[in-house]
C-alpha positions as CSV (number, residue, x, y, z in Angstrom):
1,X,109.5,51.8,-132.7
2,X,110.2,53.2,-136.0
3,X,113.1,51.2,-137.9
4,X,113.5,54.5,-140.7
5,X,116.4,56.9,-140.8
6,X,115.4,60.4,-140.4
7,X,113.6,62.0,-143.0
8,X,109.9,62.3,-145.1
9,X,108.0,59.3,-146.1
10,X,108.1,60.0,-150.1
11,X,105.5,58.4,-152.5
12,X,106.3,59.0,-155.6
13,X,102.9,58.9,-158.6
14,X,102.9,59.8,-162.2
15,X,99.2,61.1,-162.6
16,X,97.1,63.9,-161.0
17,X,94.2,61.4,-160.8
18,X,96.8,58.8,-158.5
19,X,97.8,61.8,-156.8
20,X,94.5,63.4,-155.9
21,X,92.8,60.6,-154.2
22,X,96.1,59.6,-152.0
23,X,96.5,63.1,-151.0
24,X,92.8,63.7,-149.9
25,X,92.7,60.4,-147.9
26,X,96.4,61.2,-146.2
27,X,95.3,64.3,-145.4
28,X,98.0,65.7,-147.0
29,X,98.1,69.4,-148.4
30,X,99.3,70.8,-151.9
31,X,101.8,72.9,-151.2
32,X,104.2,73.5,-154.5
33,X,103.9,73.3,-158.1
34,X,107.2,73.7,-159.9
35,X,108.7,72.7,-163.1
36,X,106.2,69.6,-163.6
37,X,106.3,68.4,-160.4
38,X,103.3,68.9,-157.8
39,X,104.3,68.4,-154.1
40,X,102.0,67.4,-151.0
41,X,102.8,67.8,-147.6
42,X,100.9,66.5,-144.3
43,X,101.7,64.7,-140.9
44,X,103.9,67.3,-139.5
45,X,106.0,67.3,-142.3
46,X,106.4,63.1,-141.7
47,X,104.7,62.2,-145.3
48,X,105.7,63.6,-148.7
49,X,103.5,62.8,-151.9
50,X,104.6,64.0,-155.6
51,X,103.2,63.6,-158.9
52,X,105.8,64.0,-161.4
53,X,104.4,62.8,-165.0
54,X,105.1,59.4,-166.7
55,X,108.3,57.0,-167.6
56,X,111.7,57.9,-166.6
57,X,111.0,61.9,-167.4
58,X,108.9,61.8,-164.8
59,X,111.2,59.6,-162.3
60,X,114.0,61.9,-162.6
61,X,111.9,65.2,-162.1
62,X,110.7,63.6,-158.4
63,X,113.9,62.5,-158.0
64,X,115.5,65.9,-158.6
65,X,112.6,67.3,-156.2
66,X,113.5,65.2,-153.6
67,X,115.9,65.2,-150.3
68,X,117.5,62.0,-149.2
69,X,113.5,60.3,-147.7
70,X,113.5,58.2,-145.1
71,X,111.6,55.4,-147.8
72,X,110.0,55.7,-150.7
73,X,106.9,54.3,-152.5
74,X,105.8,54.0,-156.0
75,X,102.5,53.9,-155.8
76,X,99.6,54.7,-158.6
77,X,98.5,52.6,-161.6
78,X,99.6,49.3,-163.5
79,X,98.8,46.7,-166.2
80,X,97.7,43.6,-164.9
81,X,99.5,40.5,-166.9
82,X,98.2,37.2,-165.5
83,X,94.5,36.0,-165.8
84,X,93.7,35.4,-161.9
85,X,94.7,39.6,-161.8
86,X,91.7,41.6,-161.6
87,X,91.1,45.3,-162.3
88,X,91.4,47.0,-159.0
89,X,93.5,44.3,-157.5
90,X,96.7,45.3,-155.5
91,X,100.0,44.7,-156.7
92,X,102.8,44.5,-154.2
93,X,106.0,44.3,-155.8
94,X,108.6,42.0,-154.4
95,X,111.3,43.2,-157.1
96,X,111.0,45.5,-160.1
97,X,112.8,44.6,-163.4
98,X,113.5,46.4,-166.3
99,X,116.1,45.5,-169.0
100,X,118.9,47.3,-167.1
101,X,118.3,44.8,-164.3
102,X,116.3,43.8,-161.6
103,X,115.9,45.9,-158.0
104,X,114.4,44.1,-155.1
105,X,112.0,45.8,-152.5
106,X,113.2,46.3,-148.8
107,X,112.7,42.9,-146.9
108,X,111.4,44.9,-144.4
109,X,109.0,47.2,-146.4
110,X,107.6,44.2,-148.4
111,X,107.0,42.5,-145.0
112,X,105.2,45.4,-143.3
113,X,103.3,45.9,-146.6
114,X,102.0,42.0,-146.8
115,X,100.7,42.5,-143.1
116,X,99.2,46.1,-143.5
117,X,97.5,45.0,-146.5
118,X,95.7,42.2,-145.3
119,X,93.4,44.8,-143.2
120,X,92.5,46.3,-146.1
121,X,89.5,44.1,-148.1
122,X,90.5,43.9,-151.7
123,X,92.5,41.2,-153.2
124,X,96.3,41.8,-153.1
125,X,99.0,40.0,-154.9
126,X,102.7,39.8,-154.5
127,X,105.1,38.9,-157.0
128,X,107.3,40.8,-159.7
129,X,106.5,44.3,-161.5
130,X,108.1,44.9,-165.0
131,X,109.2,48.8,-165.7
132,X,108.8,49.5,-169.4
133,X,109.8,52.9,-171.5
134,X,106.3,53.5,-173.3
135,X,102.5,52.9,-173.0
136,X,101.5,49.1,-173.5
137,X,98.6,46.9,-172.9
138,X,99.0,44.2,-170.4
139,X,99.2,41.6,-173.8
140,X,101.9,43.1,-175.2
141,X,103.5,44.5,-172.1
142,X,105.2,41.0,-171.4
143,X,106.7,40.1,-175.1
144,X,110.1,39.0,-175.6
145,X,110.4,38.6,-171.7
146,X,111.0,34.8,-170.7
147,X,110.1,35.9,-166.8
148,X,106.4,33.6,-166.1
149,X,105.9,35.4,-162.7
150,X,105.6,39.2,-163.6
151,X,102.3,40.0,-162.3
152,X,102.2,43.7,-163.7
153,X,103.6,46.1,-165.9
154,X,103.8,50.2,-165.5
155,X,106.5,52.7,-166.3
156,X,108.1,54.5,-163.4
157,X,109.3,51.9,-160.5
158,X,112.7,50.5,-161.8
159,X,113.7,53.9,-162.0
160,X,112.9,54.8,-158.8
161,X,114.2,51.6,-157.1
162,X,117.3,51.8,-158.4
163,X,118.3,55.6,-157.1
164,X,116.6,54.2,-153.7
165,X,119.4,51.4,-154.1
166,X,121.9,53.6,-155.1
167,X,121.4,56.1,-152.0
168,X,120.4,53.3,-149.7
169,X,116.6,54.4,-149.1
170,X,113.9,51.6,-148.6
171,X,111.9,51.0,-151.5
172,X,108.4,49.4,-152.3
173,X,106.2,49.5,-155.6
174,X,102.6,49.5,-154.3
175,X,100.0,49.8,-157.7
176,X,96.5,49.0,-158.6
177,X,95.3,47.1,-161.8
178,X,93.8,49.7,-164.3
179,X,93.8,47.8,-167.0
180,X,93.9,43.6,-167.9
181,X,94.2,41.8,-170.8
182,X,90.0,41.6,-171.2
183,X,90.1,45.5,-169.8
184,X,92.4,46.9,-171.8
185,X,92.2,51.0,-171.2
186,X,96.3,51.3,-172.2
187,X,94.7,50.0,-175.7
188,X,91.8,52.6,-175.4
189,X,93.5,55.5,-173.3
190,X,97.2,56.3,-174.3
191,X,96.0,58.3,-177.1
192,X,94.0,60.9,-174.6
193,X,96.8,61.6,-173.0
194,X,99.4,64.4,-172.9
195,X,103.2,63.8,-172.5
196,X,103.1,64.6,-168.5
197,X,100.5,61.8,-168.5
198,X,97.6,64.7,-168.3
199,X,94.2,63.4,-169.8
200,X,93.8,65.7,-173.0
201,X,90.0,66.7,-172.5
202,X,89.5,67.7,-176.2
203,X,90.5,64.1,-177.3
204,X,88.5,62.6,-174.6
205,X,85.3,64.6,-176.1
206,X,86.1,63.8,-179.5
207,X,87.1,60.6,-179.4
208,X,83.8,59.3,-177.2
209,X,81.7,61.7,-179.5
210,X,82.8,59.7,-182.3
211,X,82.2,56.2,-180.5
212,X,79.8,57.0,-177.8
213,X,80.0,53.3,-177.1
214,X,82.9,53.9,-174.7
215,X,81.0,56.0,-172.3
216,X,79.8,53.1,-170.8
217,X,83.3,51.0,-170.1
218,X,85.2,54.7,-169.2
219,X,82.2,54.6,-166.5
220,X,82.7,51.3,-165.4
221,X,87.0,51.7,-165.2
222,X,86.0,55.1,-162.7
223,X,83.7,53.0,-160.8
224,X,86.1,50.4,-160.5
225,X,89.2,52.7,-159.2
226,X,87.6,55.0,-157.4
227,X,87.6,52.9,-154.5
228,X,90.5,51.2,-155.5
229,X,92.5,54.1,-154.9
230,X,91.1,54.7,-151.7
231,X,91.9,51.2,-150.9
232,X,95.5,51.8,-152.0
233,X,95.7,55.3,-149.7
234,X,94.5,53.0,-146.4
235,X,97.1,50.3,-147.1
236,X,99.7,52.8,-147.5
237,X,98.2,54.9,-144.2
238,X,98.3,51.3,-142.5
239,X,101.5,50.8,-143.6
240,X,103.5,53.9,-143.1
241,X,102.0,54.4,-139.3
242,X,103.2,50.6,-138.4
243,X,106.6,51.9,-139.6
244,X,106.5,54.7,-136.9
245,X,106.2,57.6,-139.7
């Protein structure tokens, strides 16, 4: 039996390439594209995803798109900070922290999670996710905090979790590891990118035309994620139906 107030399942991402691979394992259908913010609908209306660009810009615009869910999920990308982190790993965060304070998931959510997860064979990891205001690298995403057991840093979840709190909706922050401190693609990759988060194409072929040498670690980051995400979209499917959604 479902424990959720009425309402859509939201899951909130920053990046078309989060979005895309959620959306085509959910099942879930484009249906809108307005003012930055793309919408996907599926399960009888049961399951909204939107992809709303980076940081707290992109927080408030799926915010502002959104009616009062019945939970929502940050899901997408993150910076893994601690050595036994791998790329691809799952991050399940127990609380999200920023410097305005510190918003712990749903009991309930981060329970469910923990058990849907551990159908799903990739290693996950539990623990605290740090919400920053710009682009870092996993070794420099953790400076001047004194906090040993933040497992990842990203840009959007604080934000999120603390309108959840505010209106009383469930929250989780579910993320994979793009980037470690021996992987570092932030250190490579926030140059390519537009302000929406976007990949610019004409920096992408310029910059690997002018070190070819990257072609082979950009291949090795896609062949990493792309089952990663698909990992993340079953967990979250495993998840959400245990709920009743």
């Amino acid at each position: 039996m479902s424990r959720l107030a009425p309402g859509a399942a939201a899951i909130v991402v920053a990046l078309p390439w989060e979005a895309t691979p959620l959306a085509k394992h959910l099942g879930l259908t484009k249906s809108e594209v307005l003012d930055g913010v793309t919408r996907y609908h599926g399960w009888g209306g049961r399951l909204l995803l939107i992809q709303a660009g980076m940081g707290a810009h992109g927080a408030a615009r799926a915010l502002t798109s959104l009616e009062t869910p019945s939970l929502l999920l940050s899901a997408g990308f993150c910076g893994g900070l601690r050595p036994e982190i791998g790329l691809a790993d799952i991050i399940i965060g127990s609380q999200v922290v920023r410097n305005t304070g510190s918003f712990p998931a749903d009991p309930f959510l981060l329970e469910s999670a923990s058990r849907a997860f551990k159908t799903i064979d990739c290693p996950v990891h539990v623990g605290t996710i740090l919400t920053v205001d710009e682009v870092v690298t996993p070794a420099d995403g953790i400076q001047g905090r004194a906090e040993p057991e933040i497992l990842a840093v990203e840009m959007e979840s604080a934000h999120l979790a603390e309108a959840a709190q505010r209106h009383g909706v469930p929250f989780l922050a579910i993320r994979v590891v793009s980037d470690t401190p021996s992987a570092p693609w932030a250190t490579e990759g926030r140059h390519l990118l537009k302000p929406d988060g976007r990949m610019n194409l004409a920096s992408l072929a310029t910059s690997l035309l002018r070190q070819p040498s990257r072609i082979p670690r950009l291949l090795h980051l896609a062949s990493k994620l792309r089952p990663a995400t698909r990992r993340l979209a079953q967990g979250i499917e495993a998840l959400v139906k245990s709920l009743g959604a």
